[in-house]
mmCIF file of the N, C-alpha and C atoms, coordinates in Angstrom:
data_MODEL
# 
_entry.id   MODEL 
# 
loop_
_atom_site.group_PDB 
_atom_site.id 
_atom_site.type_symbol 
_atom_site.label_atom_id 
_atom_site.label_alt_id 
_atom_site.label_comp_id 
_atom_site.label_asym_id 
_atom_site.label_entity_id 
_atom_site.label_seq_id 
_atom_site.pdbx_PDB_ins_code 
_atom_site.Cartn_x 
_atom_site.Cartn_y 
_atom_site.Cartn_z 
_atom_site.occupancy 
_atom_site.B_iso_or_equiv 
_atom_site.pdbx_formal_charge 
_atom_site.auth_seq_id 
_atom_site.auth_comp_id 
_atom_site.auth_asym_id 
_atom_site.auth_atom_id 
_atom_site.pdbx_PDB_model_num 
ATOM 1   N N  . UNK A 1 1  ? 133.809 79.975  121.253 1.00 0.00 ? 1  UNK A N  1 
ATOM 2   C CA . UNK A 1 1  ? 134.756 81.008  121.584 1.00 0.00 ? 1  UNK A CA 1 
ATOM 3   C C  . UNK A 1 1  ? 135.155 80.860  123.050 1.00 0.00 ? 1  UNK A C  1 
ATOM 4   N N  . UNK A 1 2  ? 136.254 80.811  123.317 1.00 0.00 ? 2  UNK A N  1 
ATOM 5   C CA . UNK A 1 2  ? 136.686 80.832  124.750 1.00 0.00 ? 2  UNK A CA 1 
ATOM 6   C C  . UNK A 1 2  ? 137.016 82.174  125.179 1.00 0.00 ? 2  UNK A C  1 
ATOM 7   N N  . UNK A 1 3  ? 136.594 82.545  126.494 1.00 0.00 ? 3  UNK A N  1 
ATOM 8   C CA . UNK A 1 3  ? 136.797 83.800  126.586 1.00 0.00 ? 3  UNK A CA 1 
ATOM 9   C C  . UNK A 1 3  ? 138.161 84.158  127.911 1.00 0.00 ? 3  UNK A C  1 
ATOM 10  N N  . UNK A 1 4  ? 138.770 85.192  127.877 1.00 0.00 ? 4  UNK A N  1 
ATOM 11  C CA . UNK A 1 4  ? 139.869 85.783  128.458 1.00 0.00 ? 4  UNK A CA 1 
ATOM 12  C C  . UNK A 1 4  ? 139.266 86.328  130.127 1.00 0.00 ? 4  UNK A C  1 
ATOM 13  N N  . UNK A 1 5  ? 139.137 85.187  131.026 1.00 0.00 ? 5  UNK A N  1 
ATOM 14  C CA . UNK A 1 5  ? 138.489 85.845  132.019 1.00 0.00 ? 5  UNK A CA 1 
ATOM 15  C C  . UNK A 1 5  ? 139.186 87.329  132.598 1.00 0.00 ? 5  UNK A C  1 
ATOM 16  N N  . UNK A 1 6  ? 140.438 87.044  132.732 1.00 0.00 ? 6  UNK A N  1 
ATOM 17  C CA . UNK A 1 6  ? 140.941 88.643  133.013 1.00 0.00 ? 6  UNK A CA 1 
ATOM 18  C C  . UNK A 1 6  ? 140.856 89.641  132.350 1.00 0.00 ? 6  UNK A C  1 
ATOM 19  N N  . UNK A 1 7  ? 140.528 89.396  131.199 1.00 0.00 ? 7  UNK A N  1 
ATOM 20  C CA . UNK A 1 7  ? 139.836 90.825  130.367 1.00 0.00 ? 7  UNK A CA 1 
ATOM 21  C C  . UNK A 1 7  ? 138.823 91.232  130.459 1.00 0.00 ? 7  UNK A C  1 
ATOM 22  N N  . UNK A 1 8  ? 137.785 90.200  130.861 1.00 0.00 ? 8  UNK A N  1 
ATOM 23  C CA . UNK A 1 8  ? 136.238 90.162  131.159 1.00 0.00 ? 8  UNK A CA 1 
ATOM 24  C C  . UNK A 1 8  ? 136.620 91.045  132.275 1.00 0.00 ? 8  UNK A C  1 
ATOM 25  N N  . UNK A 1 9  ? 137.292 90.259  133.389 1.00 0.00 ? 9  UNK A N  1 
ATOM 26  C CA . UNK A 1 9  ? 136.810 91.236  135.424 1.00 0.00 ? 9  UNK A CA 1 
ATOM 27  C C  . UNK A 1 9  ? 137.538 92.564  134.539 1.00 0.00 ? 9  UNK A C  1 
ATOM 28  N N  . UNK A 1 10 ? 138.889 92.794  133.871 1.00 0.00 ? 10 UNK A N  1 
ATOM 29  C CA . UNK A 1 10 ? 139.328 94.473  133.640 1.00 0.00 ? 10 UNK A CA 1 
ATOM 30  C C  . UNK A 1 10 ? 137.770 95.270  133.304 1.00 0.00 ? 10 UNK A C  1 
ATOM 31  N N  . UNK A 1 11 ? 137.482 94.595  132.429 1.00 0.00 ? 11 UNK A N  1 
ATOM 32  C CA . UNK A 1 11 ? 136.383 95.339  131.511 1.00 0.00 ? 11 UNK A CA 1 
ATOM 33  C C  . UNK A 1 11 ? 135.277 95.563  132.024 1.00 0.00 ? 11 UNK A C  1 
ATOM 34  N N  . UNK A 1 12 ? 134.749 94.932  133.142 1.00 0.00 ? 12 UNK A N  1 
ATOM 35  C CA . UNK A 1 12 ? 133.851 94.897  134.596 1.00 0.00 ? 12 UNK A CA 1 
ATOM 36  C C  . UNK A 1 12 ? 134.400 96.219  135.315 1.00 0.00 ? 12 UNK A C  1 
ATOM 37  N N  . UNK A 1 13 ? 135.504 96.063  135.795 1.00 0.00 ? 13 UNK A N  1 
ATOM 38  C CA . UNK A 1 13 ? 135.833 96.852  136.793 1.00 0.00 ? 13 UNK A CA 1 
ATOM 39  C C  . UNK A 1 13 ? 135.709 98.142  136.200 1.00 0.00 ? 13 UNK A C  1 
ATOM 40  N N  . UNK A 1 14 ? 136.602 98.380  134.567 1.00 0.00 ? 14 UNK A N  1 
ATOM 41  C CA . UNK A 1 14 ? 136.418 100.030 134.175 1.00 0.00 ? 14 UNK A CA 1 
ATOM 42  C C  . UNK A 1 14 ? 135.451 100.247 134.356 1.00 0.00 ? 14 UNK A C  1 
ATOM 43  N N  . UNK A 1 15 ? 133.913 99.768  133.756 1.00 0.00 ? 15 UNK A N  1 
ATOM 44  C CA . UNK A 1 15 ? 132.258 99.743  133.801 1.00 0.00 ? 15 UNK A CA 1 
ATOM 45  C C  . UNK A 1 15 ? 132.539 100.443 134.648 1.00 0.00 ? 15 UNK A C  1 
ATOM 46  N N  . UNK A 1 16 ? 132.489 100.138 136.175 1.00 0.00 ? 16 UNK A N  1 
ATOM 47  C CA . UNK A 1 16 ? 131.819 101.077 136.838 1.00 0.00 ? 16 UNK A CA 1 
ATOM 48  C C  . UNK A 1 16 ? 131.225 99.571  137.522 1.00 0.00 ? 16 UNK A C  1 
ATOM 49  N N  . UNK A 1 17 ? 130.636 98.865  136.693 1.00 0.00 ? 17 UNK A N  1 
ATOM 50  C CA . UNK A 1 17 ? 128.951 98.128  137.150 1.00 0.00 ? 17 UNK A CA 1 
ATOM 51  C C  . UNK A 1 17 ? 129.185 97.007  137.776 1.00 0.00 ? 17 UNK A C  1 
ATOM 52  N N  . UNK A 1 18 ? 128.595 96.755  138.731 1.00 0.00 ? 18 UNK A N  1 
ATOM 53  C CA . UNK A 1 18 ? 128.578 96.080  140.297 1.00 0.00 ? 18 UNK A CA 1 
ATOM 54  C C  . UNK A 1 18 ? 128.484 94.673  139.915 1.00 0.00 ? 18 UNK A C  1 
ATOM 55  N N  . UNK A 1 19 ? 129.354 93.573  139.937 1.00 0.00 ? 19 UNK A N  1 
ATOM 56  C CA . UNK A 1 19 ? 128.871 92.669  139.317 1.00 0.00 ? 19 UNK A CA 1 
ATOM 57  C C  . UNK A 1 19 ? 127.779 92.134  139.820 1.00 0.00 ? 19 UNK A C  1 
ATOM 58  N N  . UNK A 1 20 ? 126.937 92.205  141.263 1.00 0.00 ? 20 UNK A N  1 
ATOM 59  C CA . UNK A 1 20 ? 126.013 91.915  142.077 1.00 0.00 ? 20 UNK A CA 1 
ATOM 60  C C  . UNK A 1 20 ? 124.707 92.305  140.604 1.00 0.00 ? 20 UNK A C  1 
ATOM 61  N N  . UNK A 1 21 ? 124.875 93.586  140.203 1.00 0.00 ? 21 UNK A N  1 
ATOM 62  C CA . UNK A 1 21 ? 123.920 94.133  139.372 1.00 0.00 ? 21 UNK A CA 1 
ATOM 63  C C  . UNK A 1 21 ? 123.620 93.148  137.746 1.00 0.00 ? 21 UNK A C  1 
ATOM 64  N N  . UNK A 1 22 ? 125.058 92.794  137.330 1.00 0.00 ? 22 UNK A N  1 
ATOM 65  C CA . UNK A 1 22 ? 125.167 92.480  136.630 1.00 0.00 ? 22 UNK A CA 1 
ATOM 66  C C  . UNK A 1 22 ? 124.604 91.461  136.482 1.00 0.00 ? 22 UNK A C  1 
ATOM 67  N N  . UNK A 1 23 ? 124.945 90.298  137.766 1.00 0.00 ? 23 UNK A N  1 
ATOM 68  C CA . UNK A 1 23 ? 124.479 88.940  138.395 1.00 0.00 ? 23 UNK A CA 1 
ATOM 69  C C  . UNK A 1 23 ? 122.797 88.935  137.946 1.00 0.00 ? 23 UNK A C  1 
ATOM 70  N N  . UNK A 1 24 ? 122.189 89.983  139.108 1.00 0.00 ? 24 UNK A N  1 
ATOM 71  C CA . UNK A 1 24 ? 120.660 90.333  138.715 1.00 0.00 ? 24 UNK A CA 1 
ATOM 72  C C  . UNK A 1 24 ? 120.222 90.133  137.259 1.00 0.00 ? 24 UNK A C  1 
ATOM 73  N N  . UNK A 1 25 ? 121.003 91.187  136.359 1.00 0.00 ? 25 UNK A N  1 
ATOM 74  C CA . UNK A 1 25 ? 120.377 91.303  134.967 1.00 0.00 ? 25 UNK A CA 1 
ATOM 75  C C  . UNK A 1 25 ? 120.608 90.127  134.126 1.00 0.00 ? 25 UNK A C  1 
ATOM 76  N N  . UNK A 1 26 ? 121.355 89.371  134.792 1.00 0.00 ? 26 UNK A N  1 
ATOM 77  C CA . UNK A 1 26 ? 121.821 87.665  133.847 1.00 0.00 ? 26 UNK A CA 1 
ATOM 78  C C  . UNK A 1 26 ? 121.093 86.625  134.270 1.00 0.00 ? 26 UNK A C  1 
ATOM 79  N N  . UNK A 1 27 ? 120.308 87.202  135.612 1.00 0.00 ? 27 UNK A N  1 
ATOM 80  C CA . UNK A 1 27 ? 119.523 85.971  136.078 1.00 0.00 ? 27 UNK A CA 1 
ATOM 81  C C  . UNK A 1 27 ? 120.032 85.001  136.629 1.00 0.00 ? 27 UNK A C  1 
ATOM 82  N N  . UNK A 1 28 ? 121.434 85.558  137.495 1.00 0.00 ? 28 UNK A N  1 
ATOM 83  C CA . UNK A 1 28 ? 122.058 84.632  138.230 1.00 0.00 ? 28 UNK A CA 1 
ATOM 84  C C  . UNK A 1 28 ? 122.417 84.854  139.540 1.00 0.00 ? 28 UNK A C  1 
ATOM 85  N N  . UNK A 1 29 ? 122.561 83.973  140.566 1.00 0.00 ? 29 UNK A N  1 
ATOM 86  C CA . UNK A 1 29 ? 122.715 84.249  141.616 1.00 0.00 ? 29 UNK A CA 1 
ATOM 87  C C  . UNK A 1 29 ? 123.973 85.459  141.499 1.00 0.00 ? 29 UNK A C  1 
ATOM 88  N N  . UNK A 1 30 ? 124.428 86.136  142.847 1.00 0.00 ? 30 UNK A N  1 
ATOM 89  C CA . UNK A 1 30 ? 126.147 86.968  143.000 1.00 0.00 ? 30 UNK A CA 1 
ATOM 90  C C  . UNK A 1 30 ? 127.092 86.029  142.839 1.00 0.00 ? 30 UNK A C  1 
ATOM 91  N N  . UNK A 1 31 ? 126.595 84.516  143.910 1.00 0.00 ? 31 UNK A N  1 
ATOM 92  C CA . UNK A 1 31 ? 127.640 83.958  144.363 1.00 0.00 ? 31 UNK A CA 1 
ATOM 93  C C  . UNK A 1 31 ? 128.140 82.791  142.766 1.00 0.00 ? 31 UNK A C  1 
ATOM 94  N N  . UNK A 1 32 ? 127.341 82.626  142.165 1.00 0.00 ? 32 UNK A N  1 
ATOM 95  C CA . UNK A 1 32 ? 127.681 81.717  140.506 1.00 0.00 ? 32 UNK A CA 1 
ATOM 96  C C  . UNK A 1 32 ? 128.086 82.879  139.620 1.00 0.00 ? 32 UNK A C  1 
ATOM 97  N N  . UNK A 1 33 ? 127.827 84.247  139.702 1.00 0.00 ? 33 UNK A N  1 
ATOM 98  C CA . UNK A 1 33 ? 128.558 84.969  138.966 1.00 0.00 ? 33 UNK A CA 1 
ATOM 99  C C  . UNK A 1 33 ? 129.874 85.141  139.130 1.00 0.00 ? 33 UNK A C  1 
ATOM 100 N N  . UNK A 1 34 ? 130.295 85.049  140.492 1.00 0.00 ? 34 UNK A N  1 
ATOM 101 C CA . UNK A 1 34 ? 131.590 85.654  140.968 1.00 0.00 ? 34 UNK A CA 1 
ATOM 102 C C  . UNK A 1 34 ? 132.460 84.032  140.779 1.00 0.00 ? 34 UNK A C  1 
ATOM 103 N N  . UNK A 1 35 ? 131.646 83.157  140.826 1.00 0.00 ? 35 UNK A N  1 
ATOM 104 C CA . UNK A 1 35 ? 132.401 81.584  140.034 1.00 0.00 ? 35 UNK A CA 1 
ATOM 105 C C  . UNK A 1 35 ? 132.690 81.460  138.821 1.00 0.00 ? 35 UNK A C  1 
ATOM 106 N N  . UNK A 1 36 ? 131.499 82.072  138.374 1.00 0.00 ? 36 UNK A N  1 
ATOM 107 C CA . UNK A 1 36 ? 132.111 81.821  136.834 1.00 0.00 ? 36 UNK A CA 1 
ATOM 108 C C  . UNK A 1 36 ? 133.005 83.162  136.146 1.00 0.00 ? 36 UNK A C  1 
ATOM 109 N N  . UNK A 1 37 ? 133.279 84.012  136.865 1.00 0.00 ? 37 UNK A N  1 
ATOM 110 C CA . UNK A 1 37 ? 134.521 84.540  136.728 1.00 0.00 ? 37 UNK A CA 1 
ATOM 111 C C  . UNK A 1 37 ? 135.740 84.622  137.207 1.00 0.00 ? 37 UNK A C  1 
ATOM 112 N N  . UNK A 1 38 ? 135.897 83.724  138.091 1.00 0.00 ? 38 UNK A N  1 
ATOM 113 C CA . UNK A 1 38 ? 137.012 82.809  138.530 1.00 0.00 ? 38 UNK A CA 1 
ATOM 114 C C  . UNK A 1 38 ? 137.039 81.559  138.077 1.00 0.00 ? 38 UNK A C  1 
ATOM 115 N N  . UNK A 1 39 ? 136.237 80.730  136.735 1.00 0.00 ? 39 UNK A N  1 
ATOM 116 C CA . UNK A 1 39 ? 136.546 80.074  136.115 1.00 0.00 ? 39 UNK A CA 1 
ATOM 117 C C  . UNK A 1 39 ? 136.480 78.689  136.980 1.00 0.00 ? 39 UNK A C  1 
ATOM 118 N N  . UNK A 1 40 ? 135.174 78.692  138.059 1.00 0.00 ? 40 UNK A N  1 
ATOM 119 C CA . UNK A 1 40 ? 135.017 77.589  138.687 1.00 0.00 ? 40 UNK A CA 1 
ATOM 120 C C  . UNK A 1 40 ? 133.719 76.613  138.278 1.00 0.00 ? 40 UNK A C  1 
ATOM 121 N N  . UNK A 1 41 ? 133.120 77.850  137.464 1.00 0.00 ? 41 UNK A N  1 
ATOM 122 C CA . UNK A 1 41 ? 131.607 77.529  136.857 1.00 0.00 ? 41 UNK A CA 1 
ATOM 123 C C  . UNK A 1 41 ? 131.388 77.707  135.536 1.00 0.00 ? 41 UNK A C  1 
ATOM 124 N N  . UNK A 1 42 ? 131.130 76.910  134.907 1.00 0.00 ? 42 UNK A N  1 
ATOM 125 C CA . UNK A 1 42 ? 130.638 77.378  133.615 1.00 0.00 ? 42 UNK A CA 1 
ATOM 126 C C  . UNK A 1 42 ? 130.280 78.881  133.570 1.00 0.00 ? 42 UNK A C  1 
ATOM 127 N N  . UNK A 1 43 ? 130.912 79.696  132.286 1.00 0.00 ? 43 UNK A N  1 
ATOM 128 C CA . UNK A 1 43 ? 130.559 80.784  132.049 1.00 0.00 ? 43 UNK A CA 1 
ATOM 129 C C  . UNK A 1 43 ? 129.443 80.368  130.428 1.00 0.00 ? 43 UNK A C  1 
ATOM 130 N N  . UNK A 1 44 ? 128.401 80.826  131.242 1.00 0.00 ? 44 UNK A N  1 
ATOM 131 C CA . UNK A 1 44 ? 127.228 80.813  129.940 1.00 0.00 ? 44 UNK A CA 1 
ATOM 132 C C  . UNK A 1 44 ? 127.090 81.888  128.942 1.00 0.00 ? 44 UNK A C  1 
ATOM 133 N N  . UNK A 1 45 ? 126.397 81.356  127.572 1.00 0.00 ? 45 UNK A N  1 
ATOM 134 C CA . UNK A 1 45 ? 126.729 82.445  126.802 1.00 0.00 ? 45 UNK A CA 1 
ATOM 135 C C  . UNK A 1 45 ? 126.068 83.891  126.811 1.00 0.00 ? 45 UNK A C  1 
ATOM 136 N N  . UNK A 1 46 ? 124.715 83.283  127.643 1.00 0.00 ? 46 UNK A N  1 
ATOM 137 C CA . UNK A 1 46 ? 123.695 84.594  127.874 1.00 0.00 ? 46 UNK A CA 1 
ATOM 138 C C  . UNK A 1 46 ? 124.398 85.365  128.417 1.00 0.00 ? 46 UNK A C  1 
ATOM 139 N N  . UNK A 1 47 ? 125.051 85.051  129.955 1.00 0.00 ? 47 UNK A N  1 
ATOM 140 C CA . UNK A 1 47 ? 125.763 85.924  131.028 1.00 0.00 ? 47 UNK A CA 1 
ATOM 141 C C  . UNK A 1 47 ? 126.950 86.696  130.436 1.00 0.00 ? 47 UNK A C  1 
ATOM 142 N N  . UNK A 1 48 ? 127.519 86.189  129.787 1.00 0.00 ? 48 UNK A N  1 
ATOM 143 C CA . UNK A 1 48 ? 128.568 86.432  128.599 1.00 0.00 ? 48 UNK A CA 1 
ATOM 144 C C  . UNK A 1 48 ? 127.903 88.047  128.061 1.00 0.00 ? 48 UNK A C  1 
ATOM 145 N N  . UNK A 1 49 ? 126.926 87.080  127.327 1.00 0.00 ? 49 UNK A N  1 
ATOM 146 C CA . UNK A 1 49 ? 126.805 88.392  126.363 1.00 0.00 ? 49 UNK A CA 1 
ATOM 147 C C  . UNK A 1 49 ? 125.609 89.567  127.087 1.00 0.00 ? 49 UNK A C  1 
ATOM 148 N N  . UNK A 1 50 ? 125.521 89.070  128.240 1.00 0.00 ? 50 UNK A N  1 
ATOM 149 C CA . UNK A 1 50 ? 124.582 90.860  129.616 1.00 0.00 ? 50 UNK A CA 1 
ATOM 150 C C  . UNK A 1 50 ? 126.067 90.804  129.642 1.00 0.00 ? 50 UNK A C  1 
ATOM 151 N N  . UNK A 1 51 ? 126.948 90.194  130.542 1.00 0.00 ? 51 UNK A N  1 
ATOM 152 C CA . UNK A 1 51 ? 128.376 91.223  130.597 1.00 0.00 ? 51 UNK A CA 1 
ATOM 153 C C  . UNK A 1 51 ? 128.627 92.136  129.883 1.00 0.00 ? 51 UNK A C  1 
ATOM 154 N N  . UNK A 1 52 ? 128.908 91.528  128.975 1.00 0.00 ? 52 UNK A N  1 
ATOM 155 C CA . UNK A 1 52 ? 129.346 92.958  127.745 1.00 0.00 ? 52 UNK A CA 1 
ATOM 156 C C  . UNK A 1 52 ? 128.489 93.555  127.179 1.00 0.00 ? 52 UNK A C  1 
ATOM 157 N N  . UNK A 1 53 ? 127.563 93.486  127.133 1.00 0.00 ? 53 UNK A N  1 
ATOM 158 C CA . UNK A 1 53 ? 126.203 94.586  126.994 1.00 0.00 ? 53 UNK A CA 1 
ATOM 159 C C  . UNK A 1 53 ? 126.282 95.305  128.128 1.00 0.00 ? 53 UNK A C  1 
ATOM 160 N N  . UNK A 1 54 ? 125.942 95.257  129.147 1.00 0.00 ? 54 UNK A N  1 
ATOM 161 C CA . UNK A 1 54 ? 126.352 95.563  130.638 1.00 0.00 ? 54 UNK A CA 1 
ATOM 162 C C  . UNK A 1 54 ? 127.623 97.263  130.716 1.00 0.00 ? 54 UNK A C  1 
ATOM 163 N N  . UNK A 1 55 ? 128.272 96.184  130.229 1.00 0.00 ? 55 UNK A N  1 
ATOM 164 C CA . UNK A 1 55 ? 129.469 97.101  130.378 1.00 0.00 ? 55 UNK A CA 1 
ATOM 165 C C  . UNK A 1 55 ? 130.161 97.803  129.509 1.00 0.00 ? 55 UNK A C  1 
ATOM 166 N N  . UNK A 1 56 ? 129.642 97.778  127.809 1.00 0.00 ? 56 UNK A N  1 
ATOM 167 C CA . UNK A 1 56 ? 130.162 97.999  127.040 1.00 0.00 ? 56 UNK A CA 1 
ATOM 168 C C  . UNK A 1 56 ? 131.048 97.383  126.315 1.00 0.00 ? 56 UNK A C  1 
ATOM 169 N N  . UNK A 1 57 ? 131.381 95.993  126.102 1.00 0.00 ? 57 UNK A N  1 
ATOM 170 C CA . UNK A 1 57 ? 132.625 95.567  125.955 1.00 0.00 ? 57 UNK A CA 1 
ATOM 171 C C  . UNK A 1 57 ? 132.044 94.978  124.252 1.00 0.00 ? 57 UNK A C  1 
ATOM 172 N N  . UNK A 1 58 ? 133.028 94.898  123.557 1.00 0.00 ? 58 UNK A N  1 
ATOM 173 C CA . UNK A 1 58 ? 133.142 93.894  122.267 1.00 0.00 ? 58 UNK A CA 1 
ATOM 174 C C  . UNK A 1 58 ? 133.364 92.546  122.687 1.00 0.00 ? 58 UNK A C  1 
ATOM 175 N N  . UNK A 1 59 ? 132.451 91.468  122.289 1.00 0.00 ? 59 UNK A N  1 
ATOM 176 C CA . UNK A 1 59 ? 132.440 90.440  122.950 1.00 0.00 ? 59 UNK A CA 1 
ATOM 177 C C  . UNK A 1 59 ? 133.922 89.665  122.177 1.00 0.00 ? 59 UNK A C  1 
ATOM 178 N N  . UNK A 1 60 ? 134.487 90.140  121.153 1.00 0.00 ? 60 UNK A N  1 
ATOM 179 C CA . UNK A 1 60 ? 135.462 89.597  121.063 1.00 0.00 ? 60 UNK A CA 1 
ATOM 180 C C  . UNK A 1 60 ? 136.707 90.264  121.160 1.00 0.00 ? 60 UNK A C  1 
ATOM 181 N N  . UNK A 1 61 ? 136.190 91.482  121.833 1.00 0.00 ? 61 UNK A N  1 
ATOM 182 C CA . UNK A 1 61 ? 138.023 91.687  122.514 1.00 0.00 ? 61 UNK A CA 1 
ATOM 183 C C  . UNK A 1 61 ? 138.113 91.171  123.567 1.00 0.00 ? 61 UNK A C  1 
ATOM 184 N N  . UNK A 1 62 ? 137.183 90.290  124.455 1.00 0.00 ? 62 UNK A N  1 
ATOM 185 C CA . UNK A 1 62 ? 137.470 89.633  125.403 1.00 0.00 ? 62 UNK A CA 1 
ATOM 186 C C  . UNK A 1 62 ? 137.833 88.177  125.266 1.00 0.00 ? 62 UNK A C  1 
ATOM 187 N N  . UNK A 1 63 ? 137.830 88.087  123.892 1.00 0.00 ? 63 UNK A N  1 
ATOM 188 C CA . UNK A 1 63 ? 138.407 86.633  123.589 1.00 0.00 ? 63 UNK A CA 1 
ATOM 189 C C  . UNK A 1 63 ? 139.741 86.423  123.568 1.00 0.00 ? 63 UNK A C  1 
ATOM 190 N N  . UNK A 1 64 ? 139.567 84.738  124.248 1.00 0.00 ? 64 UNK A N  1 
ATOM 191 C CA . UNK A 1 64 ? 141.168 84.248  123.738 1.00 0.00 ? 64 UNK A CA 1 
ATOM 192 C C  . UNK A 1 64 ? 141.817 84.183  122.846 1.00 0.00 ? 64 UNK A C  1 
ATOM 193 N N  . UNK A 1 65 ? 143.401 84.745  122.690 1.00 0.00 ? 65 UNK A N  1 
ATOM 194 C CA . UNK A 1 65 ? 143.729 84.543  121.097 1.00 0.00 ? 65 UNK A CA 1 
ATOM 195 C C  . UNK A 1 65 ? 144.844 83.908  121.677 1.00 0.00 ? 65 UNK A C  1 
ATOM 196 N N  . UNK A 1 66 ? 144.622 82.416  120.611 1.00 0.00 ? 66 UNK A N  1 
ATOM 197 C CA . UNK A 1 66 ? 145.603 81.492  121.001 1.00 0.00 ? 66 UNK A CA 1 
ATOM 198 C C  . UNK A 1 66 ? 146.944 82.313  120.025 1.00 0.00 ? 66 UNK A C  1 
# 
């Protein structure tokens, strides 16, 4: 599944939740979180799926629809 990074940061930002926090609960540094949502780093599927646990999200309304 490829995912819609700008739906991911929207769906971050409504949260509320800090991605610093988020970073923590995925077991990743701030600075590889804030990469792999600018699509400079692999986005993994664990971190993926604490995001949207995290924040509430359906992991596939953040998907790409070609």
């Amino acid at each position: 599944m490829k995912v819609d990074l700008d739906r991911l940061k929207e769906g971050i930002k409504k949260s509320g939740v800090r991605q610093r926090v988020i970073a923590e609960c995925a077991g990743v540094g701030a600075p590889s979180m804030s990469n792999m949502l600018r699509g400079k780093q692999k986005l993994t599927a664990d971190v993926f799926l604490t995001v949207c646990d995290m924040c509430r999200l359906d992991p596939a309304s953040v998907a790409k629809r070609d």
